[in-house]
C-alpha positions in Angstrom: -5.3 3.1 0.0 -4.6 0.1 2.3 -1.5 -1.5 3.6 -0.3 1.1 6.3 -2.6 3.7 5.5 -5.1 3.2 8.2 -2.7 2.9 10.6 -1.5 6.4 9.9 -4.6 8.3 9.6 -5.6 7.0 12.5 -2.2 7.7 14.3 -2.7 11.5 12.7 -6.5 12.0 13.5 -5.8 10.7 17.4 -3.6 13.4 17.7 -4.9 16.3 15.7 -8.3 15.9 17.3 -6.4 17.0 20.9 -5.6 20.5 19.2 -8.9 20.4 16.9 -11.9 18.5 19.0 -14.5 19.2 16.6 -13.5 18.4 13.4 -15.6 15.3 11.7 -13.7 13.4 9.4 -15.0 11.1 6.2 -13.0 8.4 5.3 -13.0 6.4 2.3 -11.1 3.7 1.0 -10.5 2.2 -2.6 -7.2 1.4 -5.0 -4.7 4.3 -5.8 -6.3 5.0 -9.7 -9.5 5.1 -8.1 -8.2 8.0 -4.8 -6.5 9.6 -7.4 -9.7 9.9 -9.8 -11.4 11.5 -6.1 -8.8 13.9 -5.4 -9.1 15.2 -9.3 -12.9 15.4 -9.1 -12.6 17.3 -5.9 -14.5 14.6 -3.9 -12.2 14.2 -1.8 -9.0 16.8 -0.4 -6.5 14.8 1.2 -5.4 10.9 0.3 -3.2 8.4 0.9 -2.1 6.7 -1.9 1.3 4.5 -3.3 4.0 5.1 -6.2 4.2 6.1 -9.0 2.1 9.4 -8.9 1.0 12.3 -10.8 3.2 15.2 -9.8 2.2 17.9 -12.0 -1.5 17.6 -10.8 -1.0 17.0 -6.9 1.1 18.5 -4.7 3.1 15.3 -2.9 4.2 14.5 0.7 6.1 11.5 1.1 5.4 9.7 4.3 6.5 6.2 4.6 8.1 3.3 2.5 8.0 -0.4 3.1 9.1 -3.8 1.1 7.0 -5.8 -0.8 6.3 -9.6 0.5 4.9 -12.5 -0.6 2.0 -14.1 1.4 1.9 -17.7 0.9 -0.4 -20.8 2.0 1.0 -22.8 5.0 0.7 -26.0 2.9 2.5 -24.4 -0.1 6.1 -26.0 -0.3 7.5 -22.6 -0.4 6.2 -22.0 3.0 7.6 -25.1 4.5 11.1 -23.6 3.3 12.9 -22.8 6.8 13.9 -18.6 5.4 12.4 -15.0 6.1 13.1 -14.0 1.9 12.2 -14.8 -1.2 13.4 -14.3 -4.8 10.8 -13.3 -7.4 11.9 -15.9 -9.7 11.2 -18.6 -7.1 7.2 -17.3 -7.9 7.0 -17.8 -11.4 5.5 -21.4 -11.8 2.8 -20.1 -9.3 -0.2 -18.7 -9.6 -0.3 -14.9 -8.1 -3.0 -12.5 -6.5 -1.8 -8.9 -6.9 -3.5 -5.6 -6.2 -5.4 -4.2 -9.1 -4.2 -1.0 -10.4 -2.8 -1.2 -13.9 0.6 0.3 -13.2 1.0 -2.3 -10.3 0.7 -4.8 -13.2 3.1 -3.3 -15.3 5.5 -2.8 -11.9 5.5 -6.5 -10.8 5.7 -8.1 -14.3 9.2 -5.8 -14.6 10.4 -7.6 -11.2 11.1 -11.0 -13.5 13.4 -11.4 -16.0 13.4 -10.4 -19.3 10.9 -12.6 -21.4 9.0 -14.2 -18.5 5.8 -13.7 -17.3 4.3 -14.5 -13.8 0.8 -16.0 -13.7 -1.6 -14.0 -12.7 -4.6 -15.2 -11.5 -6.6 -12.2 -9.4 -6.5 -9.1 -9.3 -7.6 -7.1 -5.7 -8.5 -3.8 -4.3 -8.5 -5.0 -0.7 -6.1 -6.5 1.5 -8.6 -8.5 3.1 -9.4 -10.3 -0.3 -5.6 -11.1 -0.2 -5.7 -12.9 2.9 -9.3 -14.8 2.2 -7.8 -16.2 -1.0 -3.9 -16.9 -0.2 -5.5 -18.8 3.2 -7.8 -21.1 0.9 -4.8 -21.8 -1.3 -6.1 -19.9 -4.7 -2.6 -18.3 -4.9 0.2 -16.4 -3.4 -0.3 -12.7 -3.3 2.2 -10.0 -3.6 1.4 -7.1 -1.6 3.2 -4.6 0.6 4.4 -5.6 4.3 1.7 -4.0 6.2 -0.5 -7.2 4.8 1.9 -8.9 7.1 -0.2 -7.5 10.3 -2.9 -9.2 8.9 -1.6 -12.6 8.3 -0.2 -13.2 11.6 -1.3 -16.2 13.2 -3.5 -17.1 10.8 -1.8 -19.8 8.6 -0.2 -17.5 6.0 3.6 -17.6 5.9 4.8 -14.2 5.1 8.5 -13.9 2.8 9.7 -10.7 2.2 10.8 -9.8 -1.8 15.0 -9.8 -1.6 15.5 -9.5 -5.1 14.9 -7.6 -6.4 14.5 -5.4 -3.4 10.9 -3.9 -4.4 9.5 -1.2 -1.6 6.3 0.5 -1.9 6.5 4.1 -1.3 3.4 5.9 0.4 2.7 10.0 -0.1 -0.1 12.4 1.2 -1.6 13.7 -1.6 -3.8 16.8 -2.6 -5.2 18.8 -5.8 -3.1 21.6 -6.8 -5.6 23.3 -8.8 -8.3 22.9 -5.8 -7.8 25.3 -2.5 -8.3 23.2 0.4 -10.9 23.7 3.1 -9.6 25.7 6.2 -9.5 22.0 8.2 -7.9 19.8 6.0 -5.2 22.6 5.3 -4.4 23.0 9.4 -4.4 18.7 8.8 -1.8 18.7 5.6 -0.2 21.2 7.3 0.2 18.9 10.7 0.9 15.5 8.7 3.8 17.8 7.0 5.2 18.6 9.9 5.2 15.2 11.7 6.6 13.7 9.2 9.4 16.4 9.2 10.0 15.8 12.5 10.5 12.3 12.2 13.2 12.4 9.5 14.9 14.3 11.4 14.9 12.2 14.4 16.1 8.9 12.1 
Protein backbone atom coordinates (compact mmCIF):
# COMPACT_ATOMS: atom_id res chain seq x y z
CA UNK A 1 0.00 0.00 0.00
CA UNK A 2 1.01 3.63 0.06
CA UNK A 3 1.41 6.10 2.84
CA UNK A 4 4.81 4.99 4.47
CA UNK A 5 5.16 1.90 2.74
CA UNK A 6 7.62 2.88 0.15
CA UNK A 7 9.60 4.43 2.37
CA UNK A 8 10.18 1.21 4.19
CA UNK A 9 10.73 -1.16 1.58
CA UNK A 10 12.99 0.89 0.32
CA UNK A 11 14.78 1.51 3.77
CA UNK A 12 14.66 -2.58 3.99
CA UNK A 13 15.80 -3.45 0.34
CA UNK A 14 18.90 -0.73 0.70
CA UNK A 15 20.04 -2.68 3.39
CA UNK A 16 19.31 -6.36 2.70
CA UNK A 17 20.81 -5.93 -0.72
CA UNK A 18 24.55 -5.33 1.27
CA UNK A 19 24.14 -8.97 2.70
CA UNK A 20 22.12 -10.32 -0.48
CA UNK A 21 23.55 -8.35 -3.80
CA UNK A 22 21.81 -10.33 -6.20
CA UNK A 23 18.41 -10.61 -5.34
CA UNK A 24 15.82 -8.74 -8.03
CA UNK A 25 12.94 -7.52 -6.47
CA UNK A 26 9.21 -6.74 -8.10
CA UNK A 27 7.28 -4.31 -6.63
CA UNK A 28 3.75 -3.60 -6.94
CA UNK A 29 1.45 -1.22 -5.59
CA UNK A 30 -2.50 -1.11 -5.28
CA UNK A 31 -5.16 -0.59 -2.20
CA UNK A 32 -4.98 -3.16 0.87
CA UNK A 33 -8.30 -5.45 -0.57
CA UNK A 34 -6.55 -5.56 -3.73
CA UNK A 35 -2.54 -6.79 -1.94
CA UNK A 36 -4.52 -8.90 0.04
CA UNK A 37 -6.39 -10.61 -2.97
CA UNK A 38 -2.33 -11.02 -4.42
CA UNK A 39 -0.93 -12.47 -1.42
CA UNK A 40 -4.06 -15.15 -1.46
CA UNK A 41 -3.67 -15.94 -5.08
CA UNK A 42 0.00 -16.44 -4.53
CA UNK A 43 1.07 -13.61 -6.90
CA UNK A 44 2.72 -12.00 -4.70
CA UNK A 45 4.77 -13.30 -1.13
CA UNK A 46 5.37 -10.49 0.94
CA UNK A 47 3.04 -7.07 1.31
CA UNK A 48 2.58 -4.16 3.06
CA UNK A 49 -0.71 -3.50 3.80
CA UNK A 50 -2.98 -1.38 6.82
CA UNK A 51 -5.58 -2.51 9.57
CA UNK A 52 -7.90 -4.35 9.93
CA UNK A 53 -6.51 -7.70 8.50
CA UNK A 54 -7.12 -11.26 8.01
CA UNK A 55 -5.33 -13.21 10.67
CA UNK A 56 -6.30 -16.66 10.20
CA UNK A 57 -5.06 -16.58 6.54
CA UNK A 58 -1.75 -14.50 6.82
CA UNK A 59 0.73 -14.73 9.20
CA UNK A 60 1.19 -10.71 10.56
CA UNK A 61 4.19 -8.52 11.39
CA UNK A 62 3.35 -5.27 12.75
CA UNK A 63 5.77 -2.60 11.70
CA UNK A 64 4.65 0.86 12.08
CA UNK A 65 1.56 3.07 13.17
CA UNK A 66 0.84 6.69 12.39
CA UNK A 67 -2.28 9.21 12.89
CA UNK A 68 -4.66 9.97 10.38
CA UNK A 69 -4.79 13.84 9.06
CA UNK A 70 -6.76 15.82 7.17
CA UNK A 71 -5.37 17.44 3.98
CA UNK A 72 -7.09 20.63 3.20
CA UNK A 73 -7.05 23.41 0.31
CA UNK A 74 -5.02 26.58 1.36
CA UNK A 75 -8.14 28.67 0.43
CA UNK A 76 -10.51 26.48 2.50
CA UNK A 77 -11.42 28.53 5.77
CA UNK A 78 -10.36 25.58 7.75
CA UNK A 79 -6.97 26.01 6.56
CA UNK A 80 -6.76 29.62 7.38
CA UNK A 81 -7.51 28.49 11.08
CA UNK A 82 -4.07 29.31 13.00
CA UNK A 83 -3.95 25.12 14.83
CA UNK A 84 -1.91 21.85 13.91
CA UNK A 85 -5.49 19.59 14.90
CA UNK A 86 -8.60 18.97 13.85
CA UNK A 87 -11.86 17.45 15.19
CA UNK A 88 -13.79 15.08 12.85
CA UNK A 89 -16.94 16.79 13.47
CA UNK A 90 -15.42 20.13 12.26
CA UNK A 91 -15.46 17.92 8.56
CA UNK A 92 -18.91 17.05 8.32
CA UNK A 93 -20.41 19.95 6.18
CA UNK A 94 -17.55 19.23 3.76
CA UNK A 95 -17.14 17.26 1.01
CA UNK A 96 -14.31 14.34 1.64
CA UNK A 97 -11.78 12.24 -0.60
CA UNK A 98 -11.00 9.00 1.24
CA UNK A 99 -9.03 6.00 0.19
CA UNK A 100 -11.10 3.29 -1.39
CA UNK A 101 -11.27 0.16 0.38
CA UNK A 102 -14.64 -0.75 1.83
CA UNK A 103 -13.70 -1.25 5.40
CA UNK A 104 -11.97 2.30 5.30
CA UNK A 105 -15.50 3.49 4.59
CA UNK A 106 -17.05 1.68 7.23
CA UNK A 107 -13.83 2.92 9.64
CA UNK A 108 -14.20 6.69 8.94
CA UNK A 109 -17.97 6.92 8.85
CA UNK A 110 -17.66 5.31 12.73
CA UNK A 111 -15.23 8.45 13.56
CA UNK A 112 -18.66 10.84 13.60
CA UNK A 113 -21.26 10.64 15.83
CA UNK A 114 -23.92 8.54 16.04
CA UNK A 115 -26.55 9.42 13.24
CA UNK A 116 -24.33 11.60 11.05
CA UNK A 117 -22.82 11.01 7.95
CA UNK A 118 -19.74 12.71 6.33
CA UNK A 119 -20.00 13.56 2.61
CA UNK A 120 -18.26 11.58 0.59
CA UNK A 121 -17.36 12.66 -2.65
CA UNK A 122 -14.23 10.33 -4.07
CA UNK A 123 -12.99 7.57 -3.33
CA UNK A 124 -8.85 6.80 -4.16
CA UNK A 125 -6.31 4.19 -4.41
CA UNK A 126 -3.38 6.56 -4.69
CA UNK A 127 -2.04 9.16 -2.60
CA UNK A 128 -1.10 11.13 -5.42
CA UNK A 129 -4.86 11.41 -6.51
CA UNK A 130 -5.28 12.86 -2.93
CA UNK A 131 -3.03 15.60 -3.38
CA UNK A 132 -4.13 16.41 -7.31
CA UNK A 133 -7.74 16.81 -6.02
CA UNK A 134 -7.46 18.42 -2.39
CA UNK A 135 -4.93 21.07 -4.33
CA UNK A 136 -7.80 22.01 -6.95
CA UNK A 137 -10.28 22.35 -4.13
CA UNK A 138 -12.64 19.13 -5.00
CA UNK A 139 -12.43 18.23 -1.29
CA UNK A 140 -10.58 17.51 1.81
CA UNK A 141 -9.06 14.09 2.00
CA UNK A 142 -8.53 11.90 4.93
CA UNK A 143 -5.55 9.90 4.64
CA UNK A 144 -2.75 8.73 6.93
CA UNK A 145 0.26 11.21 7.89
CA UNK A 146 2.80 9.99 5.52
CA UNK A 147 0.47 11.95 2.78
CA UNK A 148 1.82 14.78 4.72
CA UNK A 149 5.41 14.30 2.96
CA UNK A 150 3.72 14.85 -0.05
CA UNK A 151 1.83 17.97 0.63
CA UNK A 152 4.56 20.00 1.88
CA UNK A 153 5.11 23.17 0.25
CA UNK A 154 2.66 22.71 -2.10
CA UNK A 155 -0.48 24.69 -0.96
CA UNK A 156 -2.18 21.88 1.14
CA UNK A 157 -2.52 22.63 4.81
CA UNK A 158 -2.16 19.44 6.62
CA UNK A 159 -4.33 18.96 10.39
CA UNK A 160 -3.78 16.01 12.11
CA UNK A 161 -7.28 13.98 13.45
CA UNK A 162 -7.36 14.69 17.52
CA UNK A 163 -10.48 13.29 18.10
CA UNK A 164 -11.01 10.98 17.96
CA UNK A 165 -7.38 10.01 17.93
CA UNK A 166 -7.58 7.62 14.68
CA UNK A 167 -3.88 5.89 13.72
CA UNK A 168 -3.44 3.64 10.88
CA UNK A 169 -1.60 0.61 11.77
CA UNK A 170 0.82 -0.93 9.07
CA UNK A 171 1.94 -4.99 9.15
CA UNK A 172 4.12 -7.22 6.84
CA UNK A 173 2.13 -9.65 5.56
CA UNK A 174 2.42 -13.26 4.00
CA UNK A 175 0.19 -16.48 3.05
CA UNK A 176 0.18 -19.00 5.65
CA UNK A 177 -0.94 -21.81 3.57
CA UNK A 178 1.85 -20.79 0.76
CA UNK A 179 5.73 -21.68 1.71
CA UNK A 180 7.74 -18.84 0.81
CA UNK A 181 10.60 -18.71 -1.73
CA UNK A 182 14.16 -19.17 -0.16
CA UNK A 183 14.64 -15.06 -0.72
CA UNK A 184 11.72 -13.57 0.46
CA UNK A 185 11.93 -15.93 3.67
CA UNK A 186 15.83 -14.64 4.46
CA UNK A 187 13.69 -10.93 3.67
CA UNK A 188 10.56 -11.68 6.24
CA UNK A 189 12.96 -12.99 8.30
CA UNK A 190 15.29 -9.62 8.21
CA UNK A 191 12.16 -7.12 8.24
CA UNK A 192 11.29 -9.33 11.59
CA UNK A 193 14.12 -8.76 13.08
CA UNK A 194 14.63 -4.97 12.42
CA UNK A 195 11.65 -4.29 13.54
CA UNK A 196 12.43 -6.26 16.79
CA UNK A 197 15.34 -4.39 17.21
CA UNK A 198 13.71 -1.26 17.12
CA UNK A 199 11.05 -1.85 19.75
CA UNK A 200 13.41 -2.52 21.80
CA UNK A 201 15.46 0.47 21.41
CA UNK A 202 12.06 2.79 21.95
Amino acid sequence: VEGCAPRFFAEWISTFRKKHPNVQYNLWNGNTDDVNSRVTKGLCEVAMITAPYNTEEFHVLEVYEEPWVAMIPEDHPLALEQKETIRMEELLPYELIIPSRESRLQEINSWFGEGEKPIVRCRIAHMLNAYELTKRGVGITIYPAAAADLAEHSGICIRKITEPKVMASYVLIRNRSRALSRVAQEFFNYVEERTAANLVQK
